[in-house]
N, C-alpha and C positions, 0 to 999 in steps of 0.2 A: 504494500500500500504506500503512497507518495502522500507526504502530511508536512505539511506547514512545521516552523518551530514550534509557534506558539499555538497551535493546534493541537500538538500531538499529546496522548495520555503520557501518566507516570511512565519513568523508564522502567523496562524489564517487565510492564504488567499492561497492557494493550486492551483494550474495552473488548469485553467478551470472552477474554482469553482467563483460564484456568489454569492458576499454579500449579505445578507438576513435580513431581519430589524430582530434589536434587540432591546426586550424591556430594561429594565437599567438595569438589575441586569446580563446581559447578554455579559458583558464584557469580554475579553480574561484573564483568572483566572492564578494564579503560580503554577509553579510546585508542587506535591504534592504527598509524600510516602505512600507507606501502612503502615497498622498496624502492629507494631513490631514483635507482634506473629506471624508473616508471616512464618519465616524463620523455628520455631516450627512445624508450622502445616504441610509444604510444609514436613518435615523430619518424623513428622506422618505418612502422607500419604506412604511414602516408606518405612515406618516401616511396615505398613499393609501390601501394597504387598510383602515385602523380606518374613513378617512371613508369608504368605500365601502360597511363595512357597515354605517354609521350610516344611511347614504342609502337604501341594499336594506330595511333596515329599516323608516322609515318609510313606504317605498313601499307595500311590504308590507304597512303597517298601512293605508295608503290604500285600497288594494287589498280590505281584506280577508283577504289572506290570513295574516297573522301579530298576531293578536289579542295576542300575550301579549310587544309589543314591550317591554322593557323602559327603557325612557326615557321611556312612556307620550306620546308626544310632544312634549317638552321638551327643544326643541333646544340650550338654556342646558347640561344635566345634559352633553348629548352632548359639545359642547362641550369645557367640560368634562377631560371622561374625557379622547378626544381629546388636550388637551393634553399632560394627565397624563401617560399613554402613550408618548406622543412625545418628551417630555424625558427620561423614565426610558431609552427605547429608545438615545437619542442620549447619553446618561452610560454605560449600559452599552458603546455600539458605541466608545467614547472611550477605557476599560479596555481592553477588548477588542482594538482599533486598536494601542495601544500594546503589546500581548503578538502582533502578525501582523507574520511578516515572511516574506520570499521569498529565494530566491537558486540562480540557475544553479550545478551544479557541473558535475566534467568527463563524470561520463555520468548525470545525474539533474538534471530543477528538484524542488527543495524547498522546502516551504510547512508553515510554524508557526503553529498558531492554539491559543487557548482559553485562559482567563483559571483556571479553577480545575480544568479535565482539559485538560491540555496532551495535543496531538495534535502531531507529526511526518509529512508525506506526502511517499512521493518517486514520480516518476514518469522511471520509463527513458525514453532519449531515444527507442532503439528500439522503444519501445511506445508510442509518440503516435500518435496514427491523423488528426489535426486539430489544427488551432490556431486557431480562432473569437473573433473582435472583437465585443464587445455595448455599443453606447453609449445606456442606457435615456434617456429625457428629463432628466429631472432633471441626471445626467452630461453630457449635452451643454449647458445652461444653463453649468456649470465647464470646458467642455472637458477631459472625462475618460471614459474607459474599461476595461472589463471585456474582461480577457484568461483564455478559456474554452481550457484544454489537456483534448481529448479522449481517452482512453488504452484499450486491447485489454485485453477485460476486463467492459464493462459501465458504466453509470453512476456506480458506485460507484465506480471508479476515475478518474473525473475530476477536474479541480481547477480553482478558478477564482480569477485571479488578480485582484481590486476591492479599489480605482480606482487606475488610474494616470493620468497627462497624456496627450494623445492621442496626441504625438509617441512619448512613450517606450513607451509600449502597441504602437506601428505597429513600431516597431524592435526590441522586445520579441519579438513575432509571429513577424516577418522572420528572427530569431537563433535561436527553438526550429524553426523551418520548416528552417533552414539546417541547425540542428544531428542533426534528426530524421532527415534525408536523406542524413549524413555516417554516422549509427549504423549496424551490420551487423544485420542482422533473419536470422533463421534461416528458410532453405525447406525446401521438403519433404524434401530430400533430407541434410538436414544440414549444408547446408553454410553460411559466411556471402555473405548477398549484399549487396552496399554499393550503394546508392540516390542516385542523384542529387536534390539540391535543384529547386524548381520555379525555375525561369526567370524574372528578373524584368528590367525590368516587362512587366505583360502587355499584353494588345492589348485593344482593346473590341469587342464583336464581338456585343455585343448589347443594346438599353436601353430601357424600357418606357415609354411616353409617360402622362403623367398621364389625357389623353383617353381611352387602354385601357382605363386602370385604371379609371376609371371609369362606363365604358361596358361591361364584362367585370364587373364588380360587379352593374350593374344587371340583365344576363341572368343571372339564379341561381334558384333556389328560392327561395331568403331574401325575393329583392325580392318573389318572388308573392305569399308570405306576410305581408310590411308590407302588398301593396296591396289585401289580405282584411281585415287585424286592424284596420289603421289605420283605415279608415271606420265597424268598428264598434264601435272603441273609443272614439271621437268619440262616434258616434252615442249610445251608451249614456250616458255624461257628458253631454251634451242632454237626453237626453229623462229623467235619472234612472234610467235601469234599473241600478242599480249593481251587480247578482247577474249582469248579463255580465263586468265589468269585472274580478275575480279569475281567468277563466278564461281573457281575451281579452288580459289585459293582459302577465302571463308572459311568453306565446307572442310579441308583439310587443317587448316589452324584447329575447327571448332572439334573435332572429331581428337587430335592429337595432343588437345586438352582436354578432355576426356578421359582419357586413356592415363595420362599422366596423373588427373587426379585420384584414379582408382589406385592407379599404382602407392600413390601416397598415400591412399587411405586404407588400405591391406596391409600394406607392408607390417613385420612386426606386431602381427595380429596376437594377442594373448584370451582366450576365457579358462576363469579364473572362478571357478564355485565356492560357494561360504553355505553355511547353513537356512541363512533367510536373503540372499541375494546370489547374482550373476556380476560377477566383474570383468568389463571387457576392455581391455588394452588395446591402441593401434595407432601405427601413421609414423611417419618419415619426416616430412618436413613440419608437419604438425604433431604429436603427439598427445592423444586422449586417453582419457580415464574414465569409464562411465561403470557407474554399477547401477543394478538391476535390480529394485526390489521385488523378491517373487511374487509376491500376493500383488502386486499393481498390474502384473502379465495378463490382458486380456484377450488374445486372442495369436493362432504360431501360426504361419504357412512353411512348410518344407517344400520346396521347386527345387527343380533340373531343370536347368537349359540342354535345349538338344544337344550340343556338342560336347556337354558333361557326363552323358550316359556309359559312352564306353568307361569312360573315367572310374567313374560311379563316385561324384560330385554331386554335393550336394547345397543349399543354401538355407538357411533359418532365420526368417524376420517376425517380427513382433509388435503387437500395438501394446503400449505400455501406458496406463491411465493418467492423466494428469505432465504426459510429456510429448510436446509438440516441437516438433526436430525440425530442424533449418529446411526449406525448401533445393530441391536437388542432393540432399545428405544422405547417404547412405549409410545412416549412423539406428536405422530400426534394424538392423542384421547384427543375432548372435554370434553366428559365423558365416561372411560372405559367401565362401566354399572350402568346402570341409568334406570330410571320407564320413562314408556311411557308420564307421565306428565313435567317430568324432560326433557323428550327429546325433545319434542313440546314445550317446556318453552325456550329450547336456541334456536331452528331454529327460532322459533319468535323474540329472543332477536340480533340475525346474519339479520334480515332483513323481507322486502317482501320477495326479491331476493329468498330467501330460503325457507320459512314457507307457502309451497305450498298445496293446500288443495289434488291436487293430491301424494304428499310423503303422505299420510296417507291412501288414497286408494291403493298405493304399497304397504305398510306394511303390510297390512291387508287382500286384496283379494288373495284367496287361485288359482285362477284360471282367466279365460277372463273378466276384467273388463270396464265400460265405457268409462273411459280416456287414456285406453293402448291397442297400438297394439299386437296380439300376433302373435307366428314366428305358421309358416304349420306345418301338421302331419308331414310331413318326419324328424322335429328337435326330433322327440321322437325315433331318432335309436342312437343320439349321447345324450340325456339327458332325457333317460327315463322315470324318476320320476319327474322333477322337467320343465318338456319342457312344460307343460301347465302357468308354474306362470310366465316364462321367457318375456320379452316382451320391449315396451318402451312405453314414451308417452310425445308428444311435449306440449309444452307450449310456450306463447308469451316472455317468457326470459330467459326457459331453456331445456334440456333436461336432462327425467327420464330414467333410464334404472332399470329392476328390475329382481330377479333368486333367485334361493333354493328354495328345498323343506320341507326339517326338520327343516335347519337356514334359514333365510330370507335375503335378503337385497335391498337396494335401493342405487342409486348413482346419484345423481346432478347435471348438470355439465352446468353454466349459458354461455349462447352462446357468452356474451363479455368475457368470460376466458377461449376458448376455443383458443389452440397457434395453431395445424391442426389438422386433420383426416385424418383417415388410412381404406380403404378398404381392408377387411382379408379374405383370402378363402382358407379351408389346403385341403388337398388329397381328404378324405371324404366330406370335404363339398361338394368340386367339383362334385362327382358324385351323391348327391344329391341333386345337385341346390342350394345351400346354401351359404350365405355370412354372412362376420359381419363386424359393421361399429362401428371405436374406436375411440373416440377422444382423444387429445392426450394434459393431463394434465402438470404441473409442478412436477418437483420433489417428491415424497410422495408415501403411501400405497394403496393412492384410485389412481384405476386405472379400468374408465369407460370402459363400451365395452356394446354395442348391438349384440349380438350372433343370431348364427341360424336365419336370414331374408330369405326368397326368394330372389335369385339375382335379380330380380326385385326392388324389397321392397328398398334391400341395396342403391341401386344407386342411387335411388327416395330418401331415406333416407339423402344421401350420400350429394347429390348437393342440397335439399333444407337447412340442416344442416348449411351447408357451405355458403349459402347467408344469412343466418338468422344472422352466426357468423359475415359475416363483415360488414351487417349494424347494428348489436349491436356495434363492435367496432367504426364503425363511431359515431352512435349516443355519444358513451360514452366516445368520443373524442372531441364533438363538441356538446353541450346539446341545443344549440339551431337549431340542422339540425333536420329537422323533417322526420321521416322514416316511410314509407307505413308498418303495420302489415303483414307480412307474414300466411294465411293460413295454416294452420296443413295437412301433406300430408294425404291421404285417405285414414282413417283406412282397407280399402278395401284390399285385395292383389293384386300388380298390374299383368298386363298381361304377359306372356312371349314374346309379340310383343316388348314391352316396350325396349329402347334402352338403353344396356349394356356399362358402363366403362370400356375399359381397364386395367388391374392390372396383376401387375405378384403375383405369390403365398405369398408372405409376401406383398405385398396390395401397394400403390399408397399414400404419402404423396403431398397431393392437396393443403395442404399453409402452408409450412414450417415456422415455428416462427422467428424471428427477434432473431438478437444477445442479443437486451436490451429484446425481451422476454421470451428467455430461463434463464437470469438471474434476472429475477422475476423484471425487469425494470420498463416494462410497462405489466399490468397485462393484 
């Protein structure tokens, strides 16, 4: 929350917020600055973009495609500016510096910034949802890092705490994780539930060899796409045709950064299991730390990419409640690609919940298997090739959904994290009888759906879904209520007597989530 000085409540005790035992060392702490290379590194970093689009620029101008560079190409002017720039950026960040400081209190971290609009933020301990280590390059050159507190709420409520040493950043981490765990968070039912810290240290339990990475780089789009532009971006600059070279050259910069950033973002890949979290390490020029609270894990998908199959390559991303990841980040993957040991080693280390003996009969069967239903012939006019592997399969705590036929994949989705479901039915489906029932996840890249059912199938799917969902959440609001097992509906197809839900074309939201849990409140 952003609050005025004279605005804000008592320190350490925030309106609303509930004192929470503190063991001793857990007092409301002083004020406290970053590290003086702040103001340095903060003037780096705008070094890098100003040079960056000095560089875009003149490429550009090489290119053709930005006539109206304005430095006319005079890299002296650039220069330059450049400098300019940079020393202004690093006297301001040096004011600035001097007006940020930080400090734990007993149920809130608090962060002061701004030189001429003083800002005050506090973030409750029991609305942290993450605590993320970021050590960009430049920071590792000083052995320093950025300490990123994720909060329930949206982006906006996040805070990030740059530069500290890397010691006191790791122990920093370790202290709001500990303290995040001790705080009471409200469940569904009102009551307080007090969380245990994750378990340290963890185990390694999974690590990506450089050879992968860069062997799982080169089978992509991207690479097919250099091994098109590249020869005829040559070629052009030989022979003079330079009217290809605007339209070839883009396309190959934009693809060869790409490629680059995966590479820096795999590299030195670590997962890292604790008892109540996932720790995941990675990155070359950037190096991160994210850990992974389990019980926030809403939702897994397992895919293969076709050209992983021989391999036997796998990948595992996750929507994770109350954590909404940079656009373009490939930072929802527990492990971008990993062996099928590797990948059966974390859904085991994530739980029962997860390490389902049927995810492994998804992966696997190429067609109608024991534990999955599969959708009617009429789904092979809209999924020709891959309508036999398509299918679902209920279990007593989740539901599987599974598709592809050259990639594969599998999706998760445990019936207490489920916020509602969506019956879908477009034009074609209609006139072939066909529905598909979606549930409907938290924030993130995995995004369930059962395709192609019989409108029968869907409905029957639809409403036993949906009661399974709310006496999981009961149960998993109140551990001592005890809940009658729900039966798996009939792998059978059901009848077309069978009695139809109303829905309009974009489908029927049957139990809209709560305010606390669309903000990853209450999972």
């Amino acid at each position: 929350m952003d609050q005025q000085p004279g605005d804000q409540p008592a320190v350490g005790q925030p309106t609303g917020a509930q004192p929470v035992d503190q063991q001793p060392g857990d007092q409301q702490r002083e004020w406290q600055r970053f590290h003086p290379l702040t103001p340095l590194l903060r003037g780096g970093v705008v070094a890098l973009g100003v040079l960056g689009y000095v560089i875009s620029g003149q490429l550009n101008r090489i290119f053709g495609a930005d006539p109206d560079d304005p430095t006319q190409g005079h890299w002296g002017i650039a220069a330059v500016v450049l400098a300019v720039v940079v020393l202004g950026v690093i006297g301001f960040s040096a004011i600035a510096w001097r007006a940020a400081s930080y400090r734990l209190g007993t149920t809130t971290v608090e962060l002061r910034t701004g030189v001429f609009a003083k800002q005050h933020r506090q973030v409750r301990y029991d609305r942290i949802q993450a605590v993320d280590i970021s050590r960009p390059l430049l920071a590792q050159l000083f052995g320093l890092s950025s300490v990123r507190v994720e909060a329930a709420g949206g982006s906006d409520s996040n805070i990030e705490l740059a530069y500290l040493p890397k010691g006191e950043a790791d122990a920093l981490r370790a202290d709001l994780t500990r303290r995040a765990g001790q705080a009471p968070s409200p469940t569904e039912n009102g009551t307080q539930d007090t969380e245990e810290a994750p378990a340290t240290p963890e185990r390694l339990i999974a690590a990506i060899p450089a050879g992968r990475v860069w062997l799982a780089t080169a089978m992509s789009f991207n690479s097919a796409v250099l091994i098109v532009t590249i020869p005829l971006l040559l070629g052009a600059l030989v022979t003079g045709n330079l009217g290809l070279v605007p339209v070839v050259g883009p396309i190959a910069l934009g693809s060869a950064g790409a490629q680059f950033g995966r590479l820096s973002s795999w590299m030195n890949f670590r997962v890292e299991a604790g008892s109540q979290a996932i720790r995941v390490r990675h990155g070359l020029t950037e190096q991160r730390t994210s850990t992974i609270p389990l019980h926030r894990i809403q939702a897994v998908e397992i895919s293969q990419p076709a050209l992983w199959r021989a391999l036997e390559w796998w990948r595992i991303r996750v929507n994770v409640a109350g954590v909404h990841g940079e656009p373009g980040k490939q930072e929802d993957a527990l492990i971008p690609v990993g062996t099928r040991e590797e990948v059966l080693t974390i859904l085991a280390a994530m739980g029962p919940r997860w390490s389902l003996p049927e995810v492994v009969e998804g992966l696997d069967a190429p067609g109608p298997s024991p534990s999955f239903v599969g959708v009617p012939p009429a789904a092979r006019w809209l999924d020709p090739l891959s309508w036999k592997r398509i299918g679902y399969a209920e279990t007593p705590t989740a539901l599987l959904s599974r598709g592809g036929w050259l990639g594969r994949n599998v999706t998760l989705v445990p019936y207490a994290r489920m916020q509602s479901l969506v019956l879908e039915q477009g034009p074609i489906e209609r006139r072939l009888g066909l529905a598909g029932v979606r549930p409907i996840s938290t924030h993130g890249s995995v995004r369930p759906a059962v395709r192609h059912l019989s409108l029968a199938s869907a409905n029957t799917l639809l409403v036993a879904t949906a009661d399974r969902a709310r006496a999981a959440r009961r149960a998993e609001a109140d551990p001592t209520l005890v809940v009658e097992p729900t039966e798996p509906t009939s792998p059978q197809t059901p009848t077309a007597e069978q009695p139809a839900l109303p829905f309009r074309d974009h489908g029927v939201d049957l139990s809209a989530p709560t305010s606390g849990q669309q903000d990853g409140e209450t999972a």
